[in-house]
C-alpha positions, -999 to +999 in steps of 0.1 A: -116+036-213-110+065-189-095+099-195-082+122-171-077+156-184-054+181-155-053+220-156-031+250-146+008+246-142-001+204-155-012+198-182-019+154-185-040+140-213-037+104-202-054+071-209-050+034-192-059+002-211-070-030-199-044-050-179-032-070-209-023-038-230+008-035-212+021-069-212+056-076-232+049-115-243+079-132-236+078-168-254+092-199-247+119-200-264+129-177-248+128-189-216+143-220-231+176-197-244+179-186-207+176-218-191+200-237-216+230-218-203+247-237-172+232-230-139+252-211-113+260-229-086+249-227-051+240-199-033+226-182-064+194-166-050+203-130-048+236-129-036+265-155-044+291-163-023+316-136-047+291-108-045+291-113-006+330-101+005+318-066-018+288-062+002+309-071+039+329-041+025+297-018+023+281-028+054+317-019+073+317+010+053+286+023+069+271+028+100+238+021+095+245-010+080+266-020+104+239-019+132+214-037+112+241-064+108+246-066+145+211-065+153+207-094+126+226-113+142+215-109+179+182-116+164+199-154+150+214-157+187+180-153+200+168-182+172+191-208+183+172-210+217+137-209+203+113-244+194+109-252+157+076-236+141+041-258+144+016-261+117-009-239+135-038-228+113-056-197+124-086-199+107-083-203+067-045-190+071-014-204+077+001-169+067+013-160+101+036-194+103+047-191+065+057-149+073+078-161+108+093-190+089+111-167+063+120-142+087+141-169+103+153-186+073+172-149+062+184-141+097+196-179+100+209-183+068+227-148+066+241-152+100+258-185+089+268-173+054+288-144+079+299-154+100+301-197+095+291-203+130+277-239+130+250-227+156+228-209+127+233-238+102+221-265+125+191-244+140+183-231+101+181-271+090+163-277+119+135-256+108+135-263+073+130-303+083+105-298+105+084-275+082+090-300+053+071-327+075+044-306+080+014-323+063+005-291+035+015-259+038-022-248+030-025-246-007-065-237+001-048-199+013-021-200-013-003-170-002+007-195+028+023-216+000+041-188-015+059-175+013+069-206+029+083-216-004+105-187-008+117-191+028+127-231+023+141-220-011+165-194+008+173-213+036+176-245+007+206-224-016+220-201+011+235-234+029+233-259+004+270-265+002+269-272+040+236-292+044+233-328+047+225-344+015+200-365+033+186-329+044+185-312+014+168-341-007+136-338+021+144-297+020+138-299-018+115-322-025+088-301+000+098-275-020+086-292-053+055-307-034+042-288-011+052-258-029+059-255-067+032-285-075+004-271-057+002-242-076+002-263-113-037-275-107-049-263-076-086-287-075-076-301-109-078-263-120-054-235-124-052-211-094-072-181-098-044-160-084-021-170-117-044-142-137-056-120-107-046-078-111-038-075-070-010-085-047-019-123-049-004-124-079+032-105-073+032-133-039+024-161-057+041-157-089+074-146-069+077-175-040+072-198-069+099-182-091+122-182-061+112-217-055+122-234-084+151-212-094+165-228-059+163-261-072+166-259-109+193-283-118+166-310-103+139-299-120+143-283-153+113-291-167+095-275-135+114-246-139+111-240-176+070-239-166+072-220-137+099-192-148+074-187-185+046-183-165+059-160-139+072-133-157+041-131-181+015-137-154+029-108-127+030-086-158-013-082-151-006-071-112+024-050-125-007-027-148-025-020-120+006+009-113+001+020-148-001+050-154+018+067-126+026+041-101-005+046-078-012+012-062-047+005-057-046-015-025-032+013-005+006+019+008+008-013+032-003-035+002+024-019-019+050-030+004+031-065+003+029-069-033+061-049-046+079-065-024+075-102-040+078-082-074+110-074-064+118-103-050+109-121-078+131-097-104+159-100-075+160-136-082+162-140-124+182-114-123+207-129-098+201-165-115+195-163-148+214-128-156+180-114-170+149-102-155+129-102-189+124-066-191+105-066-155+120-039-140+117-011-169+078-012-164+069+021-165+044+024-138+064+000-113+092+020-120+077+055-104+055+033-074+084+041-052+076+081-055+039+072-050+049+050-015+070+079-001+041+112-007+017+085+009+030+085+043+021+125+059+046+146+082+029+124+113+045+089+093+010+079+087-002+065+059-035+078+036-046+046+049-076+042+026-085+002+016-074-021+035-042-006+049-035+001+082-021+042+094+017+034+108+043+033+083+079+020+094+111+003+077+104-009+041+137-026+029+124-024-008+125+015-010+160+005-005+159-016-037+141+017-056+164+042-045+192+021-055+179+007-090+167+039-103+193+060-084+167+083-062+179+086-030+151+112-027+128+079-020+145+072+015+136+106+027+108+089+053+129+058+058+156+077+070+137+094+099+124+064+110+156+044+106+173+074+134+139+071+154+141+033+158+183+032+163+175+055+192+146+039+204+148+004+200+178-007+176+165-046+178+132-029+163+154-025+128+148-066+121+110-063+126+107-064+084+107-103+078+131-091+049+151-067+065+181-087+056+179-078+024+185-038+033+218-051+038+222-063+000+204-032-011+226-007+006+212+025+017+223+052+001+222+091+018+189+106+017+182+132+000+155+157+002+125+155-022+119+182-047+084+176-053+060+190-026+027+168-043+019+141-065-009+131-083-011+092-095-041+082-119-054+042-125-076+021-108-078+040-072-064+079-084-050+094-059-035+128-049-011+146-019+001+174-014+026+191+017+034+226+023+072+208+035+089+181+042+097+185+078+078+170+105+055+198+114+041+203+079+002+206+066-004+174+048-038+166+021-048+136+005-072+127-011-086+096-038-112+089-063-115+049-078-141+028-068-156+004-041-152-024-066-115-031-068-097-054-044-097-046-012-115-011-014-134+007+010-165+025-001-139+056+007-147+075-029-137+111-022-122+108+014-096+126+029-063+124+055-051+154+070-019+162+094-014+197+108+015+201+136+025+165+138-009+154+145-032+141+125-072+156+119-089+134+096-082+099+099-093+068+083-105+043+105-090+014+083-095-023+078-113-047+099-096-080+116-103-107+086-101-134+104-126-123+132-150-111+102-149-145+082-150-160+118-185-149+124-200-160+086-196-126+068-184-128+031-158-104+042-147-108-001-179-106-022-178-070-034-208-067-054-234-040-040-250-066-022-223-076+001-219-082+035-186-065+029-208-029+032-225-039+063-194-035+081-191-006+097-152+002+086-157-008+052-191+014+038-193+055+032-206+062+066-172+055+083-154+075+057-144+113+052-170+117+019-208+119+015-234+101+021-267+106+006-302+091+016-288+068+038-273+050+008-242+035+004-219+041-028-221+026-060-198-004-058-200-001-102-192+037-102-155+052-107-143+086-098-116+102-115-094+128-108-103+153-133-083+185-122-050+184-105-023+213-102+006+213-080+013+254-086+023+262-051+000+294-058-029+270-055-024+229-054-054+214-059-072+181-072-108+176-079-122+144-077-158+138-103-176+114-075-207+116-099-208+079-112-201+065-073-237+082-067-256+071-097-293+075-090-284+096-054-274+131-075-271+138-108-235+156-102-210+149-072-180+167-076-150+175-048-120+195-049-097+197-023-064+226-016-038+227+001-038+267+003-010+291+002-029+304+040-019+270+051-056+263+051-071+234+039-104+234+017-128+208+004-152+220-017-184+202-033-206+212-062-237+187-057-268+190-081-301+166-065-318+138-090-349+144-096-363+138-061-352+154-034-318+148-013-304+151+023-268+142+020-245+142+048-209+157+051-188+138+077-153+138+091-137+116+115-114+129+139-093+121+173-097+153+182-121+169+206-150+191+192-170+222+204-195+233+181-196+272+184-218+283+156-240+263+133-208+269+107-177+269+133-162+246+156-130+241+169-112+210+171-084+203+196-058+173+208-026+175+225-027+211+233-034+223+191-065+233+175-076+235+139-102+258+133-133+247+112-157+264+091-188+258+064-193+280+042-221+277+021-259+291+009-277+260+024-290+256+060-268+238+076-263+226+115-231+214+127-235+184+147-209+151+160-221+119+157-204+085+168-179+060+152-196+033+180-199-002+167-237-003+147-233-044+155-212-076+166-193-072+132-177-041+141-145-034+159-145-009+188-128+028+171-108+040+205-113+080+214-128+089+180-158+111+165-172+123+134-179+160+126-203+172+098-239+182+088-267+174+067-277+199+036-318+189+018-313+195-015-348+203-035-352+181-069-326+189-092-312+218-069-277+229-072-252+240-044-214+244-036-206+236-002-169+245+012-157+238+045-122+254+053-100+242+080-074+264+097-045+253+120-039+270+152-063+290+174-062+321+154-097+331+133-083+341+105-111+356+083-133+343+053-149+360+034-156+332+004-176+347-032-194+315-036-195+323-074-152+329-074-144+291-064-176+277-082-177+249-110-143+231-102-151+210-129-145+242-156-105+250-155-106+286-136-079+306-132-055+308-103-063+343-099-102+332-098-096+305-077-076+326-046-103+358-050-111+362-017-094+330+003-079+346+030 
């Protein structure tokens, strides 16, 4: 067990549990009580034909809805003169096909339901027959199964009343074959995504509940199984935002996996009348705070694990804001929502769910209070912002460890934006498919994996230290062990120690968002026993010229941040290159990395800060090493700004 203990204005004594401490049992019976009552009728999944007129009313009520409806509905026009999907595999994935297949089913389906123009019902049951003859819909990648499930069990209720019954007996019984059976004994076994703590679970779990809640009255038996295992089994991914809603996998998979989570809460609830106490999960219920402070002023993401930097329209924030009644939570989604709708309105259906905005609503966006956020768990992370308009500083910065699903060794890195551009950047994930294409284990994360020789995915890539040459300890875990967000000094400080087990005997960084509007990352290393060079590095788009051995100035698009070490050691400022190191890596477009190296003597001790100041403007400082030193001891505010300029 891990505790995280916070200082200054917070004050959090907080503990997490193994997954299955937070799991609410639900038996059965149960299940069985639910299911006995008579089953709605067709459509059911989310929306019934009486709920529809109300939500015709809201979408005429409101402009924004109104052009997302419209450019739903040129996006069905468009569908009626497009070929039927193929089975077309690209590698181990069928994901591509299964992701197109719902995003047509909801446009087709909603189009029909309306507007009853025969065009969308014939084109939806077109491609609902041709994808139930296709020969699997790859159980091997079952997230493939899952999503093409929940778009035949859409496109299956939505226009039941109006298919062919000769249609929906094939319609449904791909459903129950190629879908719902496959994930019973997958190689005589149980899946090992029924159990799994990441976003394979929320998919799965979810396009199987939606699934057989579309065909229930068929297959109550099926259902009874499928509905008890679903909302105890997504109850183990719904820990991982425990305690505070920070999602390990990064923002993009938090619109992945929540998305299915709410998906599959969106359909008990809307079937069954009951969502068996889902969506009162603590953690789950704050993640939508957690997705909003992780996009910066720029609308990138902190992209760290596998999650790539451009943020856009999320229909489930929609979901959030409405449940929980935070319109707060659409404060990023409303700025891009304006952006696209002057840009590119047909760019609003680009979501494969984006239908579903338009059963969500979107309520007026309000400002958020809260200028940072701190979430502990698995990957703790913090972010702070000196506003919330588009020119504001932006930190970030996480702890965790290498070892959870699809982490980076990223311990202690960093995002910046200054000026509506961003400084540090994270290079982010690899293509998976060209990886596993060329015979790496892209998947294996023990410390031997061919995971860390990839360029993109080990410490040398990242905005955090590397020591020896080493990579970081794939066992270790860093927590967040200081976090304030008094706006006289917001700050977090992340204990890195463990991730360097064997490299330095203490690793600590602590990172501000100062009141100057400068940034600071600080480190208090101590060496092992033997002697240590470790290596500071940044990367940036932006241009650098070195003007000192502590000062350089970075520039791009006609800004510059100002960037300075402080610190006792010898140090050298130097660039070096984010260039491919083999065939494995992807090219990194007009980036570099800044930094230096510090040699640490056995068991020597030193604080390194480096401060970085927007604009072109020295400003002075004059640092006390000894006034910002041990971040690991609570100091006090006043000890903490002595001297920072």
């Amino acid at each position: 067990m891990k505790r995280f203990v916070t200082i200054a204005a917070f004050v959090l004594s907080v503990s997490f549990t193994c997954a299955d401490g937070h799991i609410t049992k639900i038996p059965l019976e149960q299940v069985r009580q639910v299911l006995d009552k008579p089953v709605a009728s067709h459509p059911r999944l989310f929306i019934s034909d009486q709920e529809l007129s109300g939500v015709m009313r809201q979408i005429q009520a409101s402009d924004e809805l109104k052009t997302l409806h419209r450019e739903i509905l040129r996006r069905a026009d468009g569908l009626t003169k497009e070929k039927p999907l193929e089975r077309i595999q690209t590698g181990r994935r069928l994901l591509s096909v299964s992701r197109e297949a719902l995003k047509r089913l909801l446009t087709l389906s909603w189009a029909y339901r309306t507007t009853c123009d025969e065009r969308y019902l014939k084109r939806a049951e077109q491609e609902m027959l041709v994808i139930a003859d296709f020969s699997d819909w790859n159980p091997s990648h079952f997230l493939d199964v899952a999503e093409m499930t929940t778009a035949l069990a859409v496109g299956y209720d939505w226009l039941y009343n109006d298919l062919s019954i000769r249609s929906r007996d094939k319609i449904r019984r791909a459903i129950v074959q190629n879908g719902i059976r496959p994930s019973l004994y997958e190689n005589q076994r149980p899946g090992w995504w029924i159990s799994t703590h990441n976003n394979w679970n929320q998919v799965c779990h979810g396009g199987m509940a939606c699934g057989v809640l579309a065909i229930m009255e068929d297959e109550p038996t099926l259902a009874e199984t499928i509905i008890h295992r679903s909302v105890n089994k997504v109850q183990i991914a719904m820990n991982e935002y425990e305690p505070h809603g920070a999602y390990p996998e990064g923002p993009g998979y938090w619109v992945y996996g929540t998305t299915y989570n709410v998906l599959l809460i969106e359909a008990l609830d809307s079937v069954l009348g009951t969502d068996f106490g889902l969506s009162e999960k603590s953690g789950f219920v704050k993640s939508a705070e957690y997705y909003l402070h992780a996009a910066g002023p720029t609308g990138l993401y902190f992209n760290y694990a596998d999650c790539g930097s451009k943020s856009g329209l999320v229909p489930v924030v929609s979901w959030f804001a409405k449940k929980y009644d935070n319109p707060s939570l659409l404060w990023n989604q409303k700025k891009i929502w304006d952006s696209v709708t002057k840009r590119k309105p047909s760019d609003l259906t680009r979501s494969r769910t984006s239908v579903m905005t338009l059963l969500w609503d979107m309520p007026e966006a309000t400002q958020p209070r809260r200028l940072s956020w701190m979430g502990q768990g698995v990957n703790p992370v913090a972010m702070f912002r000196s506003a919330w308009e588009d020119d504001a500083m932006y930190l970030a910065i996480k702890g965790g460890t290498p070892g959870s699903n699809h982490a980076h060794m990223d311990i202690g890195s960093f995002v910046i934006d200054a000026d509506g551009l961003r400084w540090a950047i994270d290079l982010g994930a690899e293509s998976y498919n060209k990886i596993e294409s060329l015979g790496m284990n892209l998947w294996d994360r023990t410390q031997a994996s061919d995971r860390w020789r990839i360029f993109r995915y080990n410490n040398f890539s990242h905005n955090t230290l590397t020591v020896n040459d080493q990579f970081q300890k794939v066992g270790g875990y860093a927590s967040i062990i200081q976090y304030s967000p008094d706006k006289k000094f917001p700050h977090a400080v992340v204990d890195m120690t463990e991730v360097y087990e064997g490299q330095l005997k203490k690793a600590v960084r602590g990172a501000s968002l100062l009141p100057s509007g400068q940034i600071l990352i600080q480190d208090e290393l101590q060496a092992a026993d033997q002697s240590a060079t470790v290596r500071w590095a940044m990367v940036t788009p932006a241009k650098v010229n070195i003007k000192s051995d502590t000062r350089a100035t970075l520039s791009q698009k006609q800004k510059t941040m100002q960037f300075h070490v402080v610190t006792k050691a010898d140090v050298k400022l130097a660039t070096y290159s984010t260039e491919p190191r083999s065939r494995f890596d992807a090219e990194n477009g007009d980036t570099r990395m800044i930094g230096f190296d510090v040699e640490l003597a056995a068991n020597e001790k030193i604080t390194i800060k480096v401060v970085m100041t927007p604009g072109s403007k020295e400003i002075p400082i004059d640092l006390d090493i000894k006034n910002v030193e041990n971040w690991s001891q609570p100091l006090t505010v006043r000890e903490q700004l002595t001297n920072i300029n």
